[in-house]
C-alpha positions as CSV (number, residue, x, y, z in Angstrom):
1,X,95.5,148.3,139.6
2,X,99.1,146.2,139.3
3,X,100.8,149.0,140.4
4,X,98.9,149.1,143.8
5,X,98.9,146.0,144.4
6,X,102.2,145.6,143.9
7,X,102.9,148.7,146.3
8,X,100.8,146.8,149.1
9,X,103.3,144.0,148.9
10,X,105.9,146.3,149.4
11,X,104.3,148.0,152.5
12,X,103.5,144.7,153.9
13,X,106.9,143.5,153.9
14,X,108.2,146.8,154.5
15,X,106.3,146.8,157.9
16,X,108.5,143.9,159.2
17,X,111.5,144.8,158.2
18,X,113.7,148.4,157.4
19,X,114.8,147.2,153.9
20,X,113.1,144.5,151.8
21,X,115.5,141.7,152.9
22,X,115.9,142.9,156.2
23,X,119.4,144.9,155.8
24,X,120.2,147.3,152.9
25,X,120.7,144.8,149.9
26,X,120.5,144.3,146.2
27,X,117.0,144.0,146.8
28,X,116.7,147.7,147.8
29,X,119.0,148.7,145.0
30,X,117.3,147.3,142.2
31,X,113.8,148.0,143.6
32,X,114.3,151.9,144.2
33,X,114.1,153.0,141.1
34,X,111.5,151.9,140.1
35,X,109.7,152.9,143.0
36,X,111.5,156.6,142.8
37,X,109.2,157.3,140.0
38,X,106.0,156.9,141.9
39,X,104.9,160.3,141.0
40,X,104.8,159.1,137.3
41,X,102.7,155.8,138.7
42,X,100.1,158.3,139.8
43,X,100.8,156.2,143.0
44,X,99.6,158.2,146.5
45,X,102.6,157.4,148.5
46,X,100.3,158.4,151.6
47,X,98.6,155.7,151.4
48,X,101.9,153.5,151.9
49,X,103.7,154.7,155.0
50,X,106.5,152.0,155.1
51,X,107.2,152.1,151.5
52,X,107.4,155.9,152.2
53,X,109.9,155.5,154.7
54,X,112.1,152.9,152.9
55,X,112.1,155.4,150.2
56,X,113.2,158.4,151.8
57,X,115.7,156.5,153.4
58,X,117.2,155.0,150.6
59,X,117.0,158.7,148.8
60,X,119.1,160.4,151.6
61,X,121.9,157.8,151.3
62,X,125.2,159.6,150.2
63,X,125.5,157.2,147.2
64,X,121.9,157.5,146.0
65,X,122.4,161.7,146.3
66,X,125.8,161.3,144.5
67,X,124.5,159.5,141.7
68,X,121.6,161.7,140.9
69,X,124.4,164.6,140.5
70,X,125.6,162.1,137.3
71,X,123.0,162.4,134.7
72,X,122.0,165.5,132.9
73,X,118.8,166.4,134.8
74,X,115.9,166.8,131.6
75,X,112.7,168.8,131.9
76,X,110.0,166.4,132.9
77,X,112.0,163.7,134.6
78,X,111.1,163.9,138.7
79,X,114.7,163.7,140.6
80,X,114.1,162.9,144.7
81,X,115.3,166.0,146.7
């Protein structure tokens, strides 16, 4: 129940802005991870279009690709495409 809620403050903010402070910030960078492991959350991103979008967006930037090419990738562990 946290974890939605917490996701429906994220969409609402997310809804009137691109990144969570407005431009790409700490903010985004500390807050993606945890929300890159949705799928472990049992969280329907669906039901959260603009936290969708801020996290494929964040996912296709160079540095986030780059560093997911630096840990050893272990069975179990979901890494964004």
């Amino acid at each position: 129940a946290e974890a939605h809620r917490l996701y429906g403050v994220l969409d609402r903010r997310l809804a009137e802005a691109e990144y969570l402070a407005g431009t790409y910030s700490i903010a985004d960078i500390a807050t993606w991870p945890w929300i890159s492991r949705f799928e472990w959350q049992t969280i329907d991103m669906n039901k959260y279009a603009n936290v969708l979008r801020w996290y494929k967006a964040i996912a296709a930037r160079p540095a986030v690709q780059k560093g997911y090419h630096v840990p050893v990738k272990q069975p179990g562990v979901p890494m964004p495409a």
